[in-house]
N, C-alpha and C positions, 0 to 999 in steps of 0.2 A: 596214478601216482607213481615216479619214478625215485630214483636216488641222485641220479649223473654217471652214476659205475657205470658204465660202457662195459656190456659181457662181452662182444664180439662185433667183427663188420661185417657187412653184408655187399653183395654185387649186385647191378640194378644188373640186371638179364634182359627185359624188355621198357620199354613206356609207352604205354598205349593212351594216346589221344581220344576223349570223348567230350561229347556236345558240353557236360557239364563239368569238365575237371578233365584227369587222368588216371590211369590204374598202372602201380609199379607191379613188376613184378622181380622178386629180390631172392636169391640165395642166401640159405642163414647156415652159418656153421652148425655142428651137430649138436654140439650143446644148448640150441634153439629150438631143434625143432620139435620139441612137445607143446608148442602155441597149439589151441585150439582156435575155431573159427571164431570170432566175435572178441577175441583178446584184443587187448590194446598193448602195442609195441609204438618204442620209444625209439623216430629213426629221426638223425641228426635233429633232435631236440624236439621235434615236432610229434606228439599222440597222434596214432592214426590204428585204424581199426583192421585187424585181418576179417579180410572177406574170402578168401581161397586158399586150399592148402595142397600142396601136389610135392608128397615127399620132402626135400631141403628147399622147396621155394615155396614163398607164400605172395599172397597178394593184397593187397592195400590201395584202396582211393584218396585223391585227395583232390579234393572241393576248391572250388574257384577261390574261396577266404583264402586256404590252406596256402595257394598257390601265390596268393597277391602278398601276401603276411610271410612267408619263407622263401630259404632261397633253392627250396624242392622244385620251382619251377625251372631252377636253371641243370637240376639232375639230366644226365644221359647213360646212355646204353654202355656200360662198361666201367661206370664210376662205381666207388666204395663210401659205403655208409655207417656209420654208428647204427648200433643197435644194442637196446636194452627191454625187456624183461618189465612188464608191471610188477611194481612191491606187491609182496604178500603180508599180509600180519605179523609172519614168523619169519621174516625176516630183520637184519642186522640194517640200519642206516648209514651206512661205509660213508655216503657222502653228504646232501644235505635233500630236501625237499624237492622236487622237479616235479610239476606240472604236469609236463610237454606243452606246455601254452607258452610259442615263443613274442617276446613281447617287442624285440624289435630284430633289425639287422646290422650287423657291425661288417667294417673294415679292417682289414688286418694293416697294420701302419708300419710295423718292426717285426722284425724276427733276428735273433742274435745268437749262435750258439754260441754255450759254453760247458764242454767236454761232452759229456754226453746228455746237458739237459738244453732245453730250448727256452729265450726269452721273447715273449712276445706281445707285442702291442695293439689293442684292440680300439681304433675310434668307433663308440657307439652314441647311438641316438639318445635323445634330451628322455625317451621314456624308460630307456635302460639304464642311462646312467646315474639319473636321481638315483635310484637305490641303491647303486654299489658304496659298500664303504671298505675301508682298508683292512687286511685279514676278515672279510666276509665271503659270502660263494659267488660265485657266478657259473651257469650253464653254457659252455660254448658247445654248437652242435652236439647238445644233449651227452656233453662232458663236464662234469662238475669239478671246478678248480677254486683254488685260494686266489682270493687278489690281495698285490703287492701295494700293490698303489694306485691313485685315481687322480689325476692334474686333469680338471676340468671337463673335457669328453673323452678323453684314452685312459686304457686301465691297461695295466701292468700284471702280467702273471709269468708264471714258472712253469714248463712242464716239466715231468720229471720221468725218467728213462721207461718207464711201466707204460706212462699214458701213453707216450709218441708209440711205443709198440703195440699196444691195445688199438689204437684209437684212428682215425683216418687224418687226424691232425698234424701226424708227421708231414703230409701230404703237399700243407697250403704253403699257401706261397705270401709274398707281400700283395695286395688288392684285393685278395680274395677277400668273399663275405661269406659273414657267416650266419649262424643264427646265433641268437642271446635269450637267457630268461635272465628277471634277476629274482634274487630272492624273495618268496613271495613273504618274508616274514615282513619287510620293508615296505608290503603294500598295503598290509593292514595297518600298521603302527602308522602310515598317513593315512587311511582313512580314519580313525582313531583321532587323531587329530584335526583332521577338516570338522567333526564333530561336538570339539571341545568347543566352546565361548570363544577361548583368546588363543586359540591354536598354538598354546605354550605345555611343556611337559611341565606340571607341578605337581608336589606331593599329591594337594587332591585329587588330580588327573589320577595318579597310576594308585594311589587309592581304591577312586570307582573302578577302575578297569581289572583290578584283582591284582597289582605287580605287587604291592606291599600290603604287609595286614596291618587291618585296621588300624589295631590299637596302637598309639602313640609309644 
């Protein structure tokens, strides 16, 4: 389980092709490197598992899913990554909920600055965009943003001088893709409803479900 807080980026150093996937191997800033082996690290939105550890680099596989589902397949030798840090218990939720289970892949459509923030347009897929709503989260490469606004399949967000500095996001360009989760609060509340009789929110609905107490 992640937040979206992006602690630092990382540099892919190697990517080694194998029969069933690949193994990155990634430089992490200094304030990373207490992962131990088996941790899960949150890189451009995707959970993936340290398998190796050799000083400021670690190593990481990712599985043919991983590969077909993210846009890690299109990683190379000298590109920069988000990185984030499993939540701990005692930690603070700066951002919202993150997985790393990216659920689909977006297009970037716009990019527009103004002064020092950036505005940016994301077309995403029919499984990503059902859930977004306006001032809700969305995860872009495993960075947790506000959204402005949602006209159909594009969402509209803001970054703001911190992220683009934190973040590899400064980076993209108009075409690039990215990865996307959406909130997973938005995919219970429909399976919650696929559930119900008449697929309608009613007082009894959020009744049984615990929203409101009981009593009238």
């Amino acid at each position: 389980m992640f937040t979206g807080i992006v602690e630092g980026t990382g540099k892919v150093m190697k990517v080694e092709f194998r029969e069933q996937g690949r193994r990155l191997a990634l430089s992490v800033p200094p304030g990373l490197t207490d992962v131990q082996l088996g941790d899960s690290i949150n890189v451009n939105g995707a959970c993936l598992t340290v398998v190796e550890i050799n000083r400021e680099v670690i190593r990481v596989d990712l599985s043919n899913e991983t590969l077909q589902r993210t846009t890690l397949s299109e990683i190379r030798e000298g590109d920069s990554v988000n990185l984030e840090r499993a939540l701990r218990l005692s930690d603070r939720l700066g951002g919202h909920i993150v997985t790393g289970h990216v659920d689909g892949i977006g297009t970037i459509a716009e990019l527009r600055r103004e002064r020092d923030f950036l505005q940016m347009k994301i077309r995403a897929p029919l499984s990503v965009s059902k859930y977004v709503v306006e001032k809700g989260s969305i995860a872009v490469d495993g960075t947790s943003l506000t959204v402005n606004e949602t006209r159909g399949d594009v969402i509209a967000l803001t970054l703001i001088p911190f992220t683009l500095e934190k973040t590899v996001l400064i980076h993209k360009r108009v075409g690039d893709r990215v990865n996307l989760e959406a909130d997973i609060l938005g995919k219970y509340v429909e399976k919650m409803l696929d559930r119900s009789s008449s697929g309608k929110v009613t007082l009894s609905f959020l009744r049984e479900h615990g929203f409101v107490d009981g009593e009238e």
